[in-house]
C-alpha positions in Angstrom: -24.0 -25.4 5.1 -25.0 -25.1 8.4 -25.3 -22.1 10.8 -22.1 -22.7 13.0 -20.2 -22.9 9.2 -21.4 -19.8 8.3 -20.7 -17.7 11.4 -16.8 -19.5 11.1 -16.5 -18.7 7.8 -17.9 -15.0 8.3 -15.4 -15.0 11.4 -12.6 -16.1 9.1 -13.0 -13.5 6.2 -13.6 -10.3 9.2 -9.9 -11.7 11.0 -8.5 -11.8 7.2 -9.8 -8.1 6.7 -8.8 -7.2 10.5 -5.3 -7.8 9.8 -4.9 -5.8 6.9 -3.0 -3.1 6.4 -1.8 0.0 4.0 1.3 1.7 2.8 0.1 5.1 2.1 2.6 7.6 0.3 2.3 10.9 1.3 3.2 13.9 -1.1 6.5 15.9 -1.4 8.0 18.6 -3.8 11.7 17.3 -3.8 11.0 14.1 -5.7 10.1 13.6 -9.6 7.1 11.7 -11.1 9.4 9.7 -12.8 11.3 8.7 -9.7 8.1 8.5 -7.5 6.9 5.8 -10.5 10.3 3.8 -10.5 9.9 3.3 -6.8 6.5 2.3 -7.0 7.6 -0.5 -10.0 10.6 -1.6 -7.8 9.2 -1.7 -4.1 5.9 -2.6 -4.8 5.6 -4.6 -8.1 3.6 -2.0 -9.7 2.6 -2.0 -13.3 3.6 1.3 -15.0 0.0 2.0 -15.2 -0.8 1.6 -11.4 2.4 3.4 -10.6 1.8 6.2 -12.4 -2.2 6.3 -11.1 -0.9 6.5 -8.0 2.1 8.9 -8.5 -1.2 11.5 -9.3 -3.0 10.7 -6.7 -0.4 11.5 -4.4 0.4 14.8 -6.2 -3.0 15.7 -6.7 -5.1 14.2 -3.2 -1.6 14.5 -0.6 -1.5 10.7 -0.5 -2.7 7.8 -1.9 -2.4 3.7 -0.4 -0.1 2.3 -2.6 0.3 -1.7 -1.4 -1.9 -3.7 1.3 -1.7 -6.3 3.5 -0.6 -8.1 6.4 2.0 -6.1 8.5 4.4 -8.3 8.3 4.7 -8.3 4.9 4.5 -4.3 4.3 7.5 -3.3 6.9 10.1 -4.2 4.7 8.5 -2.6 2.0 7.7 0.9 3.8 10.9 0.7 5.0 12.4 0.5 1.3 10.2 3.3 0.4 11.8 5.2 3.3 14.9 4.9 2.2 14.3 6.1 -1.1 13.7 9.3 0.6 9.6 9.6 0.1 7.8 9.7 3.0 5.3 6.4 3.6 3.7 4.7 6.9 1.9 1.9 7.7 -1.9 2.0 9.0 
């Protein structure tokens, strides 16, 4: 592979990564683990296990990213979580 391969394919991976993005879930005292895990399973195709990792990282750190990637693909998915009445934004 030559030079002018590599620096595209470097480009290519650093746009991919660029355009990432997270759904972090913040922590609140109204809602249940249980729930918190249920919503994770439903809106984010968690396993139990990962839901429930993060469902204590949010209780215990204040938040926690809980899905990435492109924009796009996370609005509906925040918005979901939104309406579930925990509180979740996109960065």
């Amino acid at each position: 592979m030559g030079t002018k391969e590599r620096i595209q394919e470097d480009f290519e991976v650093l746009e991919k990564e660029l355009n990432q993005h997270e759904i972090v879930l913040f922590n609140d005292d109204v809602h249940t683990f249980d729930y918190v895990i249920d919503s994770l399973i439903d809106v984010c195709e968690h396993t139990l296990e990962q839901a429930e990792q993060c469902t204590i990282l949010v209780h215990y750190k204040g938040k926690c990213a809980v899905k990435t990637g492109e924009y796009d693909a996370l609005k509906p998915r925040c918005s979901k979580l939104l309406q579930l009445g925990l509180s979740a934004e996109i960065i």
